[in-house]
Steps between C-alpha positions, in 0.01 A plus 500: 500500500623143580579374868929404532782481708717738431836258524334154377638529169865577654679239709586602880851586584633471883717701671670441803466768801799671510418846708177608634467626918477742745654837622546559841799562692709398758727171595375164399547217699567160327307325743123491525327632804085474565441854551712589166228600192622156236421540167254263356676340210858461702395419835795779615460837654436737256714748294781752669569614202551884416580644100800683501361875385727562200274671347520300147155535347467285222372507117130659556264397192202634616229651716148436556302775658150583629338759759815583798655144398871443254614158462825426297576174326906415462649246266659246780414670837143485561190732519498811783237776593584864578531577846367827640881595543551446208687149567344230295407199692573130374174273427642162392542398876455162632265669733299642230483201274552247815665079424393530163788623403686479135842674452272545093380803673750726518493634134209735468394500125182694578321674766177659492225691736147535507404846414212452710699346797840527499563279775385197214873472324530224286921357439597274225832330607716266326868354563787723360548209204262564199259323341374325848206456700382778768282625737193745520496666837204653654431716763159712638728697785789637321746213526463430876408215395486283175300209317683278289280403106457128543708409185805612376468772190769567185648810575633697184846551491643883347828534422563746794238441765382789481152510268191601532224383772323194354233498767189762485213566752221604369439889566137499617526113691826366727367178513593489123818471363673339183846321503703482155736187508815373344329288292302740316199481677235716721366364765198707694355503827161639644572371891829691534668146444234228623444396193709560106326453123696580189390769265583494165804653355610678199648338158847640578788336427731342745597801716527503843196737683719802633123649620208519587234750640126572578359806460119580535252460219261752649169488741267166475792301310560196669847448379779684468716620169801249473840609362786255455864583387689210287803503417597510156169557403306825649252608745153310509106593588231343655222662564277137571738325713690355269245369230605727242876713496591804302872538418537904599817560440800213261848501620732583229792214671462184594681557799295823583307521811283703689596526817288720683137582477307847622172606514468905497250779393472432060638166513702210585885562476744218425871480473671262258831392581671440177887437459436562115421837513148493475402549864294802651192623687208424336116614603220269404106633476351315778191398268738321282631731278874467394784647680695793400881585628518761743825478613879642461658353156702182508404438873494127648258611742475264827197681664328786554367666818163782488493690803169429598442842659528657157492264184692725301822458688658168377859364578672227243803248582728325226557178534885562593633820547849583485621811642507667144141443439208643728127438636229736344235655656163673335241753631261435194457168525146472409555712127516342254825540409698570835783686545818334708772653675835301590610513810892406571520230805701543806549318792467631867556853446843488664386496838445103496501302773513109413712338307308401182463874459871544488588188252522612134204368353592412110132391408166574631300161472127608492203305664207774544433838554216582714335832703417413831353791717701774423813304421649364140621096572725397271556109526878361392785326495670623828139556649229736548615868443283803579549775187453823527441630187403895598777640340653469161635176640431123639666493793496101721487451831505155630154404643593138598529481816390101653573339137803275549477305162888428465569179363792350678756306387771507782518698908865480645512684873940562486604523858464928603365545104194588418224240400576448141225374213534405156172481300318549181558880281665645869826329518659533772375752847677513810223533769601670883352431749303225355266436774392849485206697389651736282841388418746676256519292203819539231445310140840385386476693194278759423321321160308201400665136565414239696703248714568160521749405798624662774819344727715548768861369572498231737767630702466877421164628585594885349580356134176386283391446163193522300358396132336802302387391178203643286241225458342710194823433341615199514751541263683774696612670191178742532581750773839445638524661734218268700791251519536648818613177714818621764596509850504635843775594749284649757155247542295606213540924572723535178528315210744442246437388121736187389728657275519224247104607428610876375745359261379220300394175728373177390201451296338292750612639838189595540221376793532225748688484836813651638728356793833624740782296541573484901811681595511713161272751365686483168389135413166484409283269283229604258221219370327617283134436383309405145713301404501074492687189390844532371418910443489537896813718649619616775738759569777574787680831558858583718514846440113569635331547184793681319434146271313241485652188365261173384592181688549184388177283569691105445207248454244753343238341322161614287272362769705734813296802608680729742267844507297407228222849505560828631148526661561218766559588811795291476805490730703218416860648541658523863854554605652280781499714799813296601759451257612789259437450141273242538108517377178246405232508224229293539362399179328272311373291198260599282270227682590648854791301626741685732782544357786655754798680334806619677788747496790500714746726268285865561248385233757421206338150458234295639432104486183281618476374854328213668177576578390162677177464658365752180416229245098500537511870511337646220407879542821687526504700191266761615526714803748351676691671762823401669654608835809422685515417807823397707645274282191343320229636266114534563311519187122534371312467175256756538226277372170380693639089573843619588633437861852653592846312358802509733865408398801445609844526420546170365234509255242330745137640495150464640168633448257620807174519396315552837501837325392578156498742260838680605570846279748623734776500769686737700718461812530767752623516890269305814668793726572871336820499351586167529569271237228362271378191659127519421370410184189631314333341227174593373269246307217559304326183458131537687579295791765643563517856383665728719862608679662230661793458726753262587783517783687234477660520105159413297452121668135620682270807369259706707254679354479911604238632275288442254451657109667857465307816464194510262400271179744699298836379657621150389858505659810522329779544693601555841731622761613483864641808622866467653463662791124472630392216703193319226488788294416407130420678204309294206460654174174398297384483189265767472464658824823668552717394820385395831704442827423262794639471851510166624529389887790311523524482890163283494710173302699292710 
């Protein structure tokens, strides 16, 4: 074993703060007070902010369990514990991990427990980009409380999020654990984390580690047996810590995995992911022997759960299940060649009661299957399910209750509507009453989608629109029907599908942002996204939707970018909330340059505006996000060095940078239901992360609160509500949706 840093060899990348707080409730004054709690790193009274309960769970990848403790691991939204209620409890808290905070931590790529202690759980986190640095998390009290590894580590990327555990406690020690990294190394500790030594590592190729494990070697041994999982290549032992490796069982694929790993009575079991066809559930001898299949035929098997009660009961999960294919389930797991039974999947048993339960779910996306007490966990894509699999069936019912892991892209509050959210795989949901603890929640349509914009008329607060495009196709010639972008008469309670998308619409109406003429619901404009230089469009509509007809862009040149990437949380279209037909795009070069472009004929064509007092600007082809207000425009950048741009009519701007970091604005009423003279921005730069608040149109900023909700929840959106004094709703990227109530009768 050699002494090293686990990230020396990989250069340090820096992210800027963008969410991290905490929940409490109540108003928020935007004034400090000496009695008021202040948190630490923004010198501001702390929090007031509350997550909207909708419920939305989140893609699940995997438990880690020990003794009367669960933890769960999701793929953006953090790491939670099961509650004795059965309501699993959020650990990635500013509280628990205090002001070193990194918004790297809120993808979980593995979890583990002592099975000594399971209060010592050990988290590697990384940022939701692959191939970067992370963190190894640490904690002796069951994530009250956290140490952070003194370097950075390489965190393995899988396609999906969801493989196997790469960190391992040893069975018989829990002050010994090993971490697999993304660069193909194993780093071990004797200290629980004090200090790290590498061990040495198997001739295997270039695969990614999907696994590893420690199982005992038996009385007076002072190591334990080490099994590692490579992709590509097979499943490796070590029964000397490393000094000598045993391949056990080859992959047939190179892009074959194993993706889970269990230890039960006769052997080790591992499932192999394979998109080739040669996937299955394999059981290795524990000595070293090779590994024999033991599972249904042509089976991508995701994991396996052994009822620990009686180790002849198994349950197996596919990788993705539609709702013609089933789960299987064994009561001779330990022969050696066991017998499976399929058992057909259903959902809620009719009598449901929330509304992922009532959505038709085309897919199941596995994470892990796992008995805990006298209950079968099944970890995925919508969240954790209980099955009950007593019958000659598999029935789900939704055990998620406390994981909001929605990834939002947009919140719009329509005047008497519900609250409305547009986010990652759940499109659309109209939420009433928001601010309450168990409030009814409607998806826009009942399969998978995701959503991009949401807006209301400027003058019509009844008539909105939203973007509903599938970001697993791109294309949109996949599915369809998950061109589902339409319209609202009524706030948001009914929808209506554009009827140019059921016939045959443009190729590349597809993404972006929407906006509403003032003074007519039938003139809208459609920008959409992926698409740059002289390829960018947009497209304007007089019949609402019936067609969509592709303006004329005059001056468009290769180095214009207008929505350049679907994933932004762009908004960079706005309608003038004056004059009729009339709407802005704030866009840019390809070095960052605003560039403003204008339509005063409904969105038929569009030229370039001044933009004076923009020249030195240089960071505008991100997130930027535009918002008119009166007769001028506010806009941000979304990035870290950003401060806030404000323009006028005439083509005349400025930039404010007593506040950095912007991400996004939202106007809403000083007195309820009065008009929207306060402005919200929130920033994300350290200094200044948090909600602010201006009252007299965007010249001075107060500060209301700082970082939103946990680690999870960089902010992407938000939204004043219409007709509540300070009420705003922010959207995050990770964390779900959070709302905020602000004190407006403290600012003079």
């Amino acid at each position: 074993m050699t002494d090293r840093d686990p990230g020396a060899a990989v250069s340090r990348r820096t992210f800027a703060l963008l969410g991290a707080g905490a929940v409490t409730a109540g108003l928020v004054g935007c004034t400090e007070t000496p009695d008021e709690p202040t948190d630490r790193r923004t010198s501001t009274p702390v929090g007031g902010y509350r997550p909207v309960a909708i419920g939305g769970g989140g893609w699940v990848t995997g438990f880690a369990q020990s003794g009367a403790i669960t933890y769960a691991r999701t793929d953006v939204g953090g790491a939670y514990a099961l509650g004795p209620q059965g309501v699993w409890r959020q650990l990635l808290t500013v509280a628990a991990v205090g002001d070193d905070v990194d918004p790297a931590d809120y993808r979980v790529d593995a979890i583990a427990c002592a099975a000594t202690d399971a209060r010592r759980v050990a988290l590697l986190v990384a940022p939701s980009d692959s191939g970067t640095l992370g963190n190894l998390l640490l904690s002796k009290n069951g994530g009250v409380r956290w140490t952070r590894s003194r370097s950075r580590w390489p965190v393995a990327e899988t396609t999906d999020g969801a493989g196997g555990d790469r960190i391992a406690f040893d069975p018989q020690d829990d002050s010994r654990l090993v971490v697999a990294t993304g660069d193909r190394q194993l780093y071990a500790s004797d200290d629980f984390g004090g200090t790290w030594s590498t061990l040495p590592v198997p001739s295997a190729g270039t695969g990614t580690y999907s696994a590893v494990l420690a199982t005992s070697a038996g009385e007076g041994t002072p190591f334990p047996v080490l099994w590692l999982a490579v992709v590509g290549s097979g499943l490796w032992r070590s029964a000397d810590r490393g000094g000598s490796w045993t391949k056990v069982h080859p992959l047939k694929h190179p892009m074959d995995r194993i993706s889970d790993l269990q230890p039960s009575d006769g052997g080790l079991l591992l499932c192999v992911e394979s998109m080739a066809g040669t996937g299955g559930l394999f059981r290795a001898d524990l000595d070293g022997g090779g590994a024999t299949s033991i599972g249904p035929s042509a089976v991508s098997a995701r994991s396996i759960a052994v009822d620990p009660t009686d180790p002849d009961h198994g349950f197996l999960v596919p990788s993705y299940v539609d709702p013609s294919q089933v789960l299987y389930a064994s009561s001779d797991l330990t022969a050696a060649r066991p017998m499976w039974t399929s058992r057909r999947w259903s959902i809620g048993g009719g009598g449901s009661s929330t509304w992922p339960e009532r959505v038709t779910l085309e897919t199941l996306s596995s994470g892990q299957v796992r008995y805990v007490d006298d209950r079968l966990l099944y970890a995925e894509g919508m969240g954790v399910w209980d099955i009950d699999a007593t019958g000659g069936a598999a029935l789900l019912t939704l055990a998620s209750s406390g994981i909001e892991e929605l990834v939002g892209n947009s919140v719009l509050k329509p005047a008497d509507g519900p609250l409305l959210t547009a986010s990652f795989d759940r499109g659309v949901l109209a939420v009433t009453p928001p601010t309450g603890s168990r409030p009814t929640v409607t998806p826009l349509r009942r399969g998978f989608g995701s959503a991009w914009d949401l807006s209301v008329s400027p003058t019509d607060p009844t008539f909105v629109a939203a973007v509903l495009d599938d970001h697993q196709d791109p294309t949109g010639r996949t599915v369809h029907e998950r061109r589902a972008s339409g319209y609202s008469t009524d706030g948001g309670r009914t929808w209506t599908r554009f009827p140019a998308l059921q016939k045959s619409p443009p190729a590349d109406l597809l993404f972006g942002n929407i906006a509403i003429s003032a003074d007519d619901n039938d003139n809208l404009v459609w920008l959409p996204s992926n698409l740059s230089g002289t390829a960018s469009a947009v497209y304007w509509t007089a019949d609402r939707g019936t067609t969509w007809v592709r303006a004329h862009l005059l001056g468009l040149t290769e180095d214009d970018l207008l929505h350049p990437t679907f994933t932004l949380a762009r908004k960079a279209l706005v309608a003038d909330p004056r004059h009729r037909g009339q709407f802005t795009i704030f866009g840019s070069t390809r070095e960052g340059t605003p560039v403003l472009w204008r339509s005063t004929d409904r969105g038929a064509s569009w030229s370039k505006v001044a933009t004076r007092g923009l020249e030195t600007v240089r960071n505008a082809r991100y997130g930027v996000r535009v918002l008119a207000i009166g007769s001028g425009l506010l806009a941000v950048t979304g990035t870290s060095d950003g401060g806030v741009l404000r323009g006028t009519p005439a083509g005349d701007w400025t930039s404010d940078v007593s506040v950095r970091g912007g991400v996004a604005l939202a106007a809403g009423p000083r007195q309820a239901n009065g008009p929207a003279d306060a402005v919200y921005l929130y920033a994300g730069a350290p200094d200044d992360a948090g909600l602010h608040v201006s009252i007299d149109g965007a010249k001075t900023w107060r500060r209301c609160a700082g970082p939103v909700l946990d680690l999870a929840a960089p902010v992407r959106s938000i939204a004043a509500d219409p007709r509540a004094s300070g009420r705003v709703y922010l959207a995050t990227g990770g964390s779900g949706y959070a709302v905020i109530d602000v004190a407006l009768r403290f600012m003079r």
